[in-house]
C-alpha positions as CSV (number, residue, x, y, z in Angstrom):
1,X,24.9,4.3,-24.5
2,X,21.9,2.2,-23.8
3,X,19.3,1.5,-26.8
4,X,15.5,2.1,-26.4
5,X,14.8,-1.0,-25.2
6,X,17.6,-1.8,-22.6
7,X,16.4,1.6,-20.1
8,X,12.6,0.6,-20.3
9,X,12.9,-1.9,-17.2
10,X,13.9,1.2,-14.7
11,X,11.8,3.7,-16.1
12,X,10.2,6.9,-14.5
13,X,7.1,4.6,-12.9
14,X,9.3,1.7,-11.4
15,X,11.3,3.9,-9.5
16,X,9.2,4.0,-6.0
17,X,9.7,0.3,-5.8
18,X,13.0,-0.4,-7.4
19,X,14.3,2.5,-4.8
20,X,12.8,0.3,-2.0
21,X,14.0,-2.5,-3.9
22,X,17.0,-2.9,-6.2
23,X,16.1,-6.1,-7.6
24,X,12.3,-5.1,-8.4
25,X,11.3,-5.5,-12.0
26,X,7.7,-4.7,-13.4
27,X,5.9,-7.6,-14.8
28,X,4.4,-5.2,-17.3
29,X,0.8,-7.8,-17.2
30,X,-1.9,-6.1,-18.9
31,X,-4.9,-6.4,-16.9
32,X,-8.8,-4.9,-17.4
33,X,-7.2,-2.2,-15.3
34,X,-3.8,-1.0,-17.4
35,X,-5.9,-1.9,-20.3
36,X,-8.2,1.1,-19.3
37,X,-6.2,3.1,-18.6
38,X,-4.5,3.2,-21.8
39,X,-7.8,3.4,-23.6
40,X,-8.1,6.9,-21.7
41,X,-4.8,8.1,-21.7
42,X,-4.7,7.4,-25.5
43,X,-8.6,9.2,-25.5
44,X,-6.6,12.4,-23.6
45,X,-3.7,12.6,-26.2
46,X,-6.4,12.4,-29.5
47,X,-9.4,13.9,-28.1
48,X,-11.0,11.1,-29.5
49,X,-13.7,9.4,-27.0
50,X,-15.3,6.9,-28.9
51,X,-14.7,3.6,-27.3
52,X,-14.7,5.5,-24.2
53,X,-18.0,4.2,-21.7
54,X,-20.0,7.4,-20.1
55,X,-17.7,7.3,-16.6
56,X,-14.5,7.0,-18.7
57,X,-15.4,9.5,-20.8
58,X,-16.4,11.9,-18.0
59,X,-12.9,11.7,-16.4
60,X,-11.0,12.1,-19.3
61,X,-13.2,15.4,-19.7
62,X,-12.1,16.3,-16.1
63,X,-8.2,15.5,-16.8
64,X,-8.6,17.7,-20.1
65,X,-10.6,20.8,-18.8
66,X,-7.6,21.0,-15.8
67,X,-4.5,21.0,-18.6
68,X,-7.1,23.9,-20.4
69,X,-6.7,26.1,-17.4
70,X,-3.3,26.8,-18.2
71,X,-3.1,26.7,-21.8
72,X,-2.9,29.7,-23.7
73,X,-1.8,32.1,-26.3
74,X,1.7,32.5,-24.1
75,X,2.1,28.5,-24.1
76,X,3.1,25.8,-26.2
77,X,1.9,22.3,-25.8
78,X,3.6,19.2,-26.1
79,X,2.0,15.9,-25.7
80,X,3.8,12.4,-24.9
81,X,7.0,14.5,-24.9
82,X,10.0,11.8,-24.2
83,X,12.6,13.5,-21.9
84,X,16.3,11.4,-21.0
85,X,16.9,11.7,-17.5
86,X,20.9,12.2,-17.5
87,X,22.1,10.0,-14.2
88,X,25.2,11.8,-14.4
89,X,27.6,13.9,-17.5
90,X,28.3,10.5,-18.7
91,X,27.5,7.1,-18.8
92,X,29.4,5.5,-16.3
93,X,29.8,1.4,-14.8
94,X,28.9,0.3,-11.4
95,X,31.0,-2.7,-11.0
96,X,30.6,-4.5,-14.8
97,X,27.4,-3.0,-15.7
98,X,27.1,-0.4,-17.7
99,X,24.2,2.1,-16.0
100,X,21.6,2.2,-18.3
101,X,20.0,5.5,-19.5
102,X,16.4,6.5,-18.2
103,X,13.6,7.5,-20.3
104,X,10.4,9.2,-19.4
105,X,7.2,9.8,-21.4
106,X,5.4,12.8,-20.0
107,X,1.7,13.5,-21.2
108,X,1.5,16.9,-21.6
109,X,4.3,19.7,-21.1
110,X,3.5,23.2,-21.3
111,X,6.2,25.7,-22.4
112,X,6.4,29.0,-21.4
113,X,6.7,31.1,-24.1
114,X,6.7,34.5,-22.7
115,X,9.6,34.1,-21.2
116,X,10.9,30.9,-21.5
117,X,12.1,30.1,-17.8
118,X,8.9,28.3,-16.9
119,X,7.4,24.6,-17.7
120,X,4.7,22.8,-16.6
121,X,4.3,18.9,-16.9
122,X,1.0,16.2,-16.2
123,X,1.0,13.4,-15.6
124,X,-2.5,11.7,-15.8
125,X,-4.1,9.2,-13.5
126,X,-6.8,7.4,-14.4
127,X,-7.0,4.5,-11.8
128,X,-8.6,4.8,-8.6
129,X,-5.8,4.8,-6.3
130,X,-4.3,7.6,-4.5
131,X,-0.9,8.7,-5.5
132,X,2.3,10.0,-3.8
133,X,2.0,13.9,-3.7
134,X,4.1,15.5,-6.6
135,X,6.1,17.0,-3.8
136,X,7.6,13.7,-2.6
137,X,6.8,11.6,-5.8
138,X,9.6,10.1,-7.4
139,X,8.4,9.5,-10.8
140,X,7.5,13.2,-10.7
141,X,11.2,14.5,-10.0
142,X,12.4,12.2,-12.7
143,X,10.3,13.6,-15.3
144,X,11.1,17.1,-14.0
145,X,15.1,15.9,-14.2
146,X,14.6,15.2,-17.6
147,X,12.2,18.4,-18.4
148,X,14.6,20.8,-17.1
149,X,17.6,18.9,-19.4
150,X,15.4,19.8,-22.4
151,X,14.7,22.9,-21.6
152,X,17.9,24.6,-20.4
153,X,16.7,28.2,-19.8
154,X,14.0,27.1,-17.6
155,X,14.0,28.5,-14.2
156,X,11.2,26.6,-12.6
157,X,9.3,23.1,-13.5
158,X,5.8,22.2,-12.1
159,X,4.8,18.9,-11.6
160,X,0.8,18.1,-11.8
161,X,-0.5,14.7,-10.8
162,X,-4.2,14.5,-12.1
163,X,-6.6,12.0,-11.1
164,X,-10.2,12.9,-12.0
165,X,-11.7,9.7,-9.9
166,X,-10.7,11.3,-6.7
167,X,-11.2,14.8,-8.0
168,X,-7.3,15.4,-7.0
169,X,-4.8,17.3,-8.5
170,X,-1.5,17.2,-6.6
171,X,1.4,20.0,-7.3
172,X,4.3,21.0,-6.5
173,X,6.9,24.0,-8.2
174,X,10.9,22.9,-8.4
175,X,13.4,25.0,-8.9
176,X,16.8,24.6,-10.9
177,X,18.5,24.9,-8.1
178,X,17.0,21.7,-6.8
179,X,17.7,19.5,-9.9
180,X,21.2,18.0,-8.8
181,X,19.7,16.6,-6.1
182,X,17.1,14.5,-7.4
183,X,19.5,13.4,-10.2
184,X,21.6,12.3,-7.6
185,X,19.2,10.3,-5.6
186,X,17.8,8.8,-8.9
187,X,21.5,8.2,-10.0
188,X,21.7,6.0,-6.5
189,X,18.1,4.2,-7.0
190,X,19.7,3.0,-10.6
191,X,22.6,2.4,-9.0
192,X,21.7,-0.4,-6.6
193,X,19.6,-1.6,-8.9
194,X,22.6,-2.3,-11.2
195,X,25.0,-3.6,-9.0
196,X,26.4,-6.8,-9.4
197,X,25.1,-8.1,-5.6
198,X,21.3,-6.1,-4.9
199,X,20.4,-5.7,-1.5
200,X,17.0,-7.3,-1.6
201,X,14.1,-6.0,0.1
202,X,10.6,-7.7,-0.4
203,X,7.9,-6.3,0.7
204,X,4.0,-7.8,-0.3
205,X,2.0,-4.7,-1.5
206,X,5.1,-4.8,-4.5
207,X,6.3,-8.3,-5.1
208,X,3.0,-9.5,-6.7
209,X,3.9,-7.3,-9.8
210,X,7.6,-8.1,-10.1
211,X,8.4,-10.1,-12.8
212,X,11.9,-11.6,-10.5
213,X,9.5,-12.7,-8.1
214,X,9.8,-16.5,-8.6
215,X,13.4,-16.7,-8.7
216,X,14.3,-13.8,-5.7
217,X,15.4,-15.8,-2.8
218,X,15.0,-13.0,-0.3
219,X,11.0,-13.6,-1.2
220,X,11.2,-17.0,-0.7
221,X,13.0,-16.5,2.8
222,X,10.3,-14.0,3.5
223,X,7.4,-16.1,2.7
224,X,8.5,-19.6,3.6
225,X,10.4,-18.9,7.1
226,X,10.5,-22.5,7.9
227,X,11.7,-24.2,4.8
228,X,14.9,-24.0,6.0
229,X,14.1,-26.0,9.1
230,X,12.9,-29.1,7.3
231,X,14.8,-31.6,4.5
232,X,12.2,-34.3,4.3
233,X,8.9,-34.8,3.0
234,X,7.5,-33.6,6.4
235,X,7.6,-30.2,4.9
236,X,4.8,-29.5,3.3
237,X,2.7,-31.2,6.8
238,X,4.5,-29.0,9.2
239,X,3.6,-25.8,7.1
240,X,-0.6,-26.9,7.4
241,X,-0.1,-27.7,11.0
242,X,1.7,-24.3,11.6
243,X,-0.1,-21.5,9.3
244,X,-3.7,-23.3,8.6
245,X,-5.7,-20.4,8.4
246,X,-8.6,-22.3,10.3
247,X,-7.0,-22.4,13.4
248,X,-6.3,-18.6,13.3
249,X,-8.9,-15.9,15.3
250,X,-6.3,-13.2,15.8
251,X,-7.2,-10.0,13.6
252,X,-4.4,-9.0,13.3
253,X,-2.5,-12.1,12.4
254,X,-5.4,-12.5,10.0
255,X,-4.9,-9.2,8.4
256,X,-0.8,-10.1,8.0
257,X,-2.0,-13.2,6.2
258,X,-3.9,-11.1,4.0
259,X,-1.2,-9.1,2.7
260,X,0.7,-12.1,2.3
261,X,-1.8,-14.2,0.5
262,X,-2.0,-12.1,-3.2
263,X,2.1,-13.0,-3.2
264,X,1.3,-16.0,-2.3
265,X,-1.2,-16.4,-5.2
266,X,1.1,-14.6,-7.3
267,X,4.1,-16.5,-6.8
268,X,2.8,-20.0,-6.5
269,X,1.3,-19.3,-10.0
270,X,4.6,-18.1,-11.5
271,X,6.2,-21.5,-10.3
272,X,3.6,-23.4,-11.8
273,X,3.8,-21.9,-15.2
274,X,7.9,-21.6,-15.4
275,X,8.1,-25.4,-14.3
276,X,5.8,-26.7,-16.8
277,X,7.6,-24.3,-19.3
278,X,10.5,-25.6,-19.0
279,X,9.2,-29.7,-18.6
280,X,7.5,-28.9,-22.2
281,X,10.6,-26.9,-23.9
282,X,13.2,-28.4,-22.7
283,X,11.9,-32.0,-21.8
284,X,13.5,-31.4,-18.5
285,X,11.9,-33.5,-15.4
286,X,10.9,-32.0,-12.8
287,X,11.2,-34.2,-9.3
288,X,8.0,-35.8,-8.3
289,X,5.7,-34.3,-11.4
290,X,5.2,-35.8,-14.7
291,X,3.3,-33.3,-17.8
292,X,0.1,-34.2,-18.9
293,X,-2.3,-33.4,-21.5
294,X,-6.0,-32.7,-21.1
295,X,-8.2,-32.6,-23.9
296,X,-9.5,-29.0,-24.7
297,X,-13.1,-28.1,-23.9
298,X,-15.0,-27.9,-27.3
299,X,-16.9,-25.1,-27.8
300,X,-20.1,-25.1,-30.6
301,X,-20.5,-21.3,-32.0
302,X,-23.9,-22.3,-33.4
303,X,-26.1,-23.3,-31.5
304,X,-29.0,-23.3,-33.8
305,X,-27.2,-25.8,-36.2
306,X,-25.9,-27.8,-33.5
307,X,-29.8,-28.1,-31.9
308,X,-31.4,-28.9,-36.0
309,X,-28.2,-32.1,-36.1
310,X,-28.8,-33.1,-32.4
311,X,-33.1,-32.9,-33.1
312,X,-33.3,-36.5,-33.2
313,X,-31.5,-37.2,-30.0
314,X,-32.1,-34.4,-27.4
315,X,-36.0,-32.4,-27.4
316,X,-35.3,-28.6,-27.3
317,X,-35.8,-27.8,-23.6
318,X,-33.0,-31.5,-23.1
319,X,-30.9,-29.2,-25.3
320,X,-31.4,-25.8,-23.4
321,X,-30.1,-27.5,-19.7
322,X,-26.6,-28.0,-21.4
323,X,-26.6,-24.2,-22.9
324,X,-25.8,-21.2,-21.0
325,X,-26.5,-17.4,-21.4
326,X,-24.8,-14.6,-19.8
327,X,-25.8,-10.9,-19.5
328,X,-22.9,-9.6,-21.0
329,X,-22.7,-11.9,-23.9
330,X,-26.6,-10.8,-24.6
331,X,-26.0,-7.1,-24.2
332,X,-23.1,-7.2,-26.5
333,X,-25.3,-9.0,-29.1
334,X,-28.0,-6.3,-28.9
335,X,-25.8,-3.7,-29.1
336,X,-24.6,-4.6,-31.7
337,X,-28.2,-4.0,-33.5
338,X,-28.6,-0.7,-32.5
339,X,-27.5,2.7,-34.4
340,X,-24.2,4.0,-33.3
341,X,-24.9,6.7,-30.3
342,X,-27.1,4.4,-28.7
343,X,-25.1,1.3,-28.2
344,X,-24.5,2.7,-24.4
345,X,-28.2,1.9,-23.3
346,X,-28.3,-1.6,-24.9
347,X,-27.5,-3.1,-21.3
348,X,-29.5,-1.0,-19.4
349,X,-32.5,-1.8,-21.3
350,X,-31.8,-5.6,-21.9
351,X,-31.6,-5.9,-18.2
352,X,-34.8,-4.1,-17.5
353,X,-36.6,-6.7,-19.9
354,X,-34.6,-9.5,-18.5
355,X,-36.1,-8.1,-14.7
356,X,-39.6,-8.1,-16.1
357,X,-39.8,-11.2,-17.6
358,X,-38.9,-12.5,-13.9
359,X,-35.5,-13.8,-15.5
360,X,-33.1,-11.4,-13.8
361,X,-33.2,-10.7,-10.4
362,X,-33.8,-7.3,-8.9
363,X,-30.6,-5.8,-7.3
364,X,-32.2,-5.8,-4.0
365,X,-33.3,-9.4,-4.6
366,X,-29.3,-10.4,-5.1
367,X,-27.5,-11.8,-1.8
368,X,-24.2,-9.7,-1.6
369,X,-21.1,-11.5,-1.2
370,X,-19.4,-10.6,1.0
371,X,-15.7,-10.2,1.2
372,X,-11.8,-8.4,1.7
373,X,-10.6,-5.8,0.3
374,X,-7.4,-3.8,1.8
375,X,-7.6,-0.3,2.6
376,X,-6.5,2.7,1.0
């Protein structure tokens, strides 16, 4: 059987696009965005919000008063619950690998303890994204695989999908009766995914997060249609003179370029950082690049001290043009002086004095940017 750590690659979440495609394999980046939502998924499980901005703290509120609705004296809850989704009676091989065993971590469960043939499970969702209907989603049917395993007298297992931004709560009732089926078509999903040749299937809204992305030549194939056209250094020439963006006016080849360009990003940046790797550890060349080393950008903490040495040299407002200040490093300064309870307005009333003293622009006065962003 499979330790902790070999299953964690297929779990629960990266089912939807490792069943579209086998080879997909989260990244598992931490962004501002994960990093979040951990903060408020971690908020949920304690009850503890400190840490927790007003709008974080109000939807973690939200997610908590929904799970209160059915709690009760006839319930027992169970939060982060790990449940093993059983693929099949035993472990079994797909060609020479050994299909791994699935784990799920499900935020809260709710036993029935009246009479002990009902459970309900949620799952909370703190991003601002929409999410698959529990009816149809596949992370839901895992964690309800694995729910009804544990609990072998339950008749029924409900699935809630809570996401307090959009003030949605999908749900949907299974029945034990419908429980060999979903094993079976998550059995398949970990199937292909296993298999000693995967049947690759790229698509752009996934790739960007999958960690095979650099090496997947079904990606590459997708992206670069041409390269296969072209052995000499005219490559790279053709490409401009056949996808330059500035001779494009078509919408909707414009708006196919847009889905492609985040992979784009994504992938060109993986190359970059896996070449240079590999030049530094291995001391490997790589064709027609050489590794260089720029000197790091010093940075002076004290400014004060560095103005009373420099005094001699550079008058204070010579010293001020080579200083910057940003709002957030200021409001995080002052917040830091206030009383705990209050350290929430510190911005807010920074930015007011900042727009007073004709420092900070009004929000009217600000010229938007304008750009992209793809729809829900």
């Amino acid at each position: 059987m499979s330790g902790p750590g070999a299953h964690h690659e297929l779990g629960p979440s990266t089912l939807k696009n490792v069943e579209v495609c086998p080879g997909f394999r989260s990244t598992n980046e931490s962004n501002i965005f994960t990093e979040e939502g951990t903060r408020m998924h971690e908020a949920a499980e304690t009850g503890n919000l400190q840490g927790l901005d007003d709008e974080q703290e109000t939807m973690v509120a939200k997610a908590l008063a929904y799970v209160q609705k059915y709690e009760g004296p006839g319930t027992r809850t169970v939060l982060e619950q790990r449940v093993q989704i059983k693929l099949r009676d035993e472990p079994s091989y797909t060609g020479s690998t050994l299909v791994p065993e699935i784990f799920g971590t499900v935020d809260v469960t709710l036993e029935d303890l009246v009479e002990n043939e009902h459970v309900d499970i949620m799952d909370y969702k703190f991003g601002r994204g929409r999410v698959d209907p529990a009816e149809i989603n596949i992370q839901g049917h895992a964690y309800m695989v694995g729910t009804f395993d544990k609990y072998p007298g339950a008749k029924t297992v409900s699935v809630h999908f809570i996401t307090p931004r959009l003030d949605e709560v999908t749900k949907y009732t299974f029945h034990r009766n419908d429980l060999e089926w979903h094993r079976l078509r998550i059995s398949v999903i970990v199937d292909r995914a296993t298999a000693e040749t995967l049947d690759l299937n790229p698509r752009t809204e996934a790739c960007k997060f999958c960690r095979k992305r650099v090496e997947c030549p079904a990606l590459r194939d997708q992206l670069l249609p041409i390269a296969k056209k072209h052995d000499g250094n005219n490559f790279a020439v053709d490409l401009l003179k056949k996808f330059s963006p500035e001779l494009v006016d078509d919408p909707e080849i414009l708006g196919k370029m847009m889905e492609v360009a985040p992979v784009m990003e994504s992938w060109s940046a993986a190359v970059k950082k896996r070449a240079l790797q590999v030049a530094v550890e291995t001391g490997e060349e790589i064709p027609g690049f050489e590794v260089r080393f720029r000197n790091p950008t010093s940075k002076i903490d004290d400014a004060q001290t560095a103005y009373e040495v420099l005094s001699d040299k550079l008058d204070a407002e010579e010293f001020m043009e080579a200083c910057s200040v940003t709002v957030a490093k200021l409001a995080k300064v002052f917040a830091n002086k206030k009383p705990r309870g209050e350290k929430k307005n510190a911005r807010p009333e920074l930015e007011l004095a900042l727009i007073q003293g004709n420092i900070l622009p009004e929000e009217d006065e600000v010229e938007k940017t304008p750009y992209l962003k793809k729809k829900s």
